[in-house]
Structures are given as C-alpha cells and as structure tokens.
C-alpha positions, 0 to 999 in steps of 0.5 A: 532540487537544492538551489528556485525560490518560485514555489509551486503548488498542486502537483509541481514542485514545492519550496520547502524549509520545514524542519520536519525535512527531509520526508522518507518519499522526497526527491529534492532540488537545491538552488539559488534564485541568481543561479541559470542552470537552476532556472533552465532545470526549473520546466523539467523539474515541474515535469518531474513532479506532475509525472511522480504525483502521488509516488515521490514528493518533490520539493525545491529548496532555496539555499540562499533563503531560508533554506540556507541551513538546510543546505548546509547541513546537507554539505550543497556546495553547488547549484543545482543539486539534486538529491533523494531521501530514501528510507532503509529496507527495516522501515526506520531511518533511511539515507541521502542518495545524489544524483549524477545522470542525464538532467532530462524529465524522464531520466530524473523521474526515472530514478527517482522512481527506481528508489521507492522502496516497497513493502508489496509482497510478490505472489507468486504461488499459491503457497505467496498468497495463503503467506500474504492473507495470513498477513490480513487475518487468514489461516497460518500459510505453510512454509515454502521454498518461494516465501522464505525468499519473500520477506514477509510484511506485519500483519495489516491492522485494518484487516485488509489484504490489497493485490494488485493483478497484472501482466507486467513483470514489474511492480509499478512505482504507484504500488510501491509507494501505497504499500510503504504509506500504508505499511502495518494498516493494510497488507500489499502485494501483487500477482502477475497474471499469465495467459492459460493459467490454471485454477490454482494460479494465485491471480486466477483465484484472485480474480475468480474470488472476486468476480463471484462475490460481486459480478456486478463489481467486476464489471464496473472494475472491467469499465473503469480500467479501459484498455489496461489488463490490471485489477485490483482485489481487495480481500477482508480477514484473509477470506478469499473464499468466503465472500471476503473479496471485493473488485476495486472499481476506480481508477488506478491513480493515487488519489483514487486509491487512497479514498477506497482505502480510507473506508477500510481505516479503522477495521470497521468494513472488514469486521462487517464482512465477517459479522455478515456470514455469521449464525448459529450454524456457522462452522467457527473451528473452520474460521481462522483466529484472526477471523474469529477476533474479528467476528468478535470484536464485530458482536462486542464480546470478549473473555474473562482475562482476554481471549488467549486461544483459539477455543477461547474466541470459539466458545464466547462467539458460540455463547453469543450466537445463541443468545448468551452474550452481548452484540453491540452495533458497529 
C-alpha cells in the first residue's frame, strides 16, 4: 500500500523504502501519515498480510517519508494506493499490476493471491509425471499430447521432485509460491487425486510409491494432515519406484515446508537415497543418467575428461563397485 508510517512486524505489513524494492512477491500499500482513508484501510491491510504469509509479502510504503522517491518513480498521485509487483511467465523481470476493486480483507487478499505466478507442473497423466521426474533426475518422458500444453520447468538441481496430491482443482497460492521460490533447486508439481482412480493414475502411484517406502511415514503424514485430503510426496532422482519417495509428515504451512526443504539443499539426501541401493549386482543400464551422476557424485568418482555418456557413468560406477575406484564419504 502506498501511502502509514506505523511499521509492523512478523506477519503485518512492513514499511519499506529499500532500494532493492520492488521484490518479485510484493503486494504494496502507498500512503501518508495525515492521510483518513489510509488509517481506515490499515486493520484490513494487517489482515491481508497475516492471510498471505508466506505467499505475497506485504509492505506499506510512507510516500511522505523516506519512501518519497519510491512513490514518485511509481507515478503515486493519491492515497491510498495500492499496487502489486508481478513477475513475467519467463522468470525475469516482471511488471506493476494496480488494484481498483472492493478494499475489503478478503477481496484484496484474493487478488493478490490470484497474481502468483507458479512454476508447478499439472500432472495429469501418467505421461506428466514421467515428464515431471525427468525434471529431478529420471528417465527422458515420452512426448504427449497433455505435456506439450505443460510447459516444462528446469531440471531441479537438488535432485528432488515435490507433488502436492490433492482433490481440489485448483493449485493453492502456497504452492505456487514455493514453486517460484524454489524455482531451479527443486522440481514442482501437482496431482489431483480423484475417487476410484485406477493403478495407473499419477496420484495413486504417487501415493502407493510412497506408502511402501516408508508406511510408518505415511501414517505420520496421515495424523498431521487431520481433516484435509492433501499429501505431499517427495521423490529423489525421479525414482518413484525405487524407494526414492518419501511421505512429507508436517503440516502444510509455509514455514513447515520450507524446513523439510532445506534438508534437500545442496543434493546431498538425494545422493544418499541412490548410494543406499547401490551394489555390485546393481542393474545400472536400468538407472537413469541423472540417477547415475548422482550415484557418482555420492561414490567421489568421476572420468578422465568428464563423463559425456551414458556408458561413461556406467563403466566407472562398475569400476568403483568392485573396488577399482574411489569412495568418498558424504
């Protein structure tokens, strides 16, 4: 909001004349300290932020302060104002969007949220998730006519694949939002999960995947999620089948999810998934290359002039296994 002085901390509403402004997640207020229609807005705004935390940040900027050129650059003739930075589908840049509705809690919250942009892939098929585990380290998907109209993220750099499973239609603001933070670091997507489904459905196989890696995981996730139908799976290196799921057990809340996310920061839990199952007697031919520079990068082995091939993690893995190369500890 452009235009009170009064900052706020936690989940309210925060001043804000930072030169790094505008952030690609702000929804903002403009105002002035002398300014009625500000003051009135101010409880309803608070709202606002505590409803969003953890979707859209939102600030309040003092345009007779030190937000002043702030406000100027941003053409704020009245007060209050209110505005939102979104960023643009290719991930750089993004534009201002201005906001003319009802100034109610929920009209407001409900725009903003409708403005997050979201890297979560729809996984609609079984043909979605082989394109969305390709994404964490699986085996090339086929091409279908349901992933040409799915616009495909990058390959996620921690190795993980995250699909939220859920019976609503819509993907929650939450879950857009974590996918845009971690956009590049952890692949996104989500499955709806539909009554008499059969064994091919991607939420069935998602959540049978998971339940049979870890049951007493399942439960947990079960107990913490109450009355909602919503799960969320985790899937290391793009092996579902492989004893690569895992159950999210917390709650669905950002801060939650963000801590189970910073254990798979730098790659080093997926790595440990795909060393765990891995012998001399190990089918590698049937590993996946991303799964196979993993498993590589796990054992501290690599080739002459870098691994270009297939063949090439396949035969120094082998060479490692049975003694001829180096392991290095995780």
């Amino acid at each position: 909001m452009w235009g009170g002085r009064r900052a706020t901390g936690g989940k309210e509403p925060k001043e804000t004349h930072h030169p790094s402004f505008p952030h690609p997640k702000y929804t903002t207020k403009t105002q002035a300290p002398w300014c009625g229609h500000c003051q009135q807005l101010a409880d309803k705004y608070r709202k606002v932020g505590s409803s969003l935390s953890g979707v859209v940040r939102v600030v309040a900027v003092n345009c007779d302060g030190a937000g002043s050129p702030l406000c100027s650059s941003r053409g704020v003739r009245g007060y209050p104002t209110l505005k939102a930075w979104v960023p643009s589908s290719s991930g750089t840049g993004g534009s201002w969007v201005d906001y003319a509705g009802e100034r109610s809690a929920a009209a407001l919250s409900k725009w903003a949220a409708s403005l997050v942009p979201s890297r979560s892939d729809a996984v609609r098929d079984k043909n979605d998730l082989a394109s969305l585990l390709a994404r964490c380290g699986g085996p090339k998907a086929p091409s279908s006519s349901s992933s040409k109209n799915n616009k495909r993220g990058p390959a996620a750099s921690s190795g993980l694949c995250l699909v939220l499973v859920t019976p609503k239609p819509e993907t929650p603001s939450l879950w857009k939002a974590l996918s845009l933070a971690y956009d590049g670091a952890v692949a996104f997507g989500a499955a709806r999960k539909k009554g008499g489904a059969g064994a091919d459905d991607p939420a069935t196989q998602l959540l049978t995947a998971a339940r049979q890696a870890n049951a007493t995981a399942a439960g947990l996730a079960d107990a913490a999620a109450g009355d909602s139908d919503a799960r969320v799976v985790a899937v290391c290196n793009g092996d579902l089948e492989g004893g690569g799921a895992e159950m999210y057990t917390g709650k669905l809340k950002s801060d939650a999810l963000r801590r189970f996310l910073r254990g798979f920061a730098d790659g080093k839990k997926c790595r440990e998934k795909v060393l765990a199952k891995l012998t001399a007697k190990t089918d590698l031919s049937a590993m996946s290359v991303g799964q196979l520079r993993a498993a590589a990068e796990a054992r501290g082995v690599t080739c002459d002039g870098g691994c270009l091939e297939k063949a090439d993690y396949i035969r120094v893995l082998k060479e490692s296994l049975s003694g001829g190369g180096a392991k290095t500890e995780l």
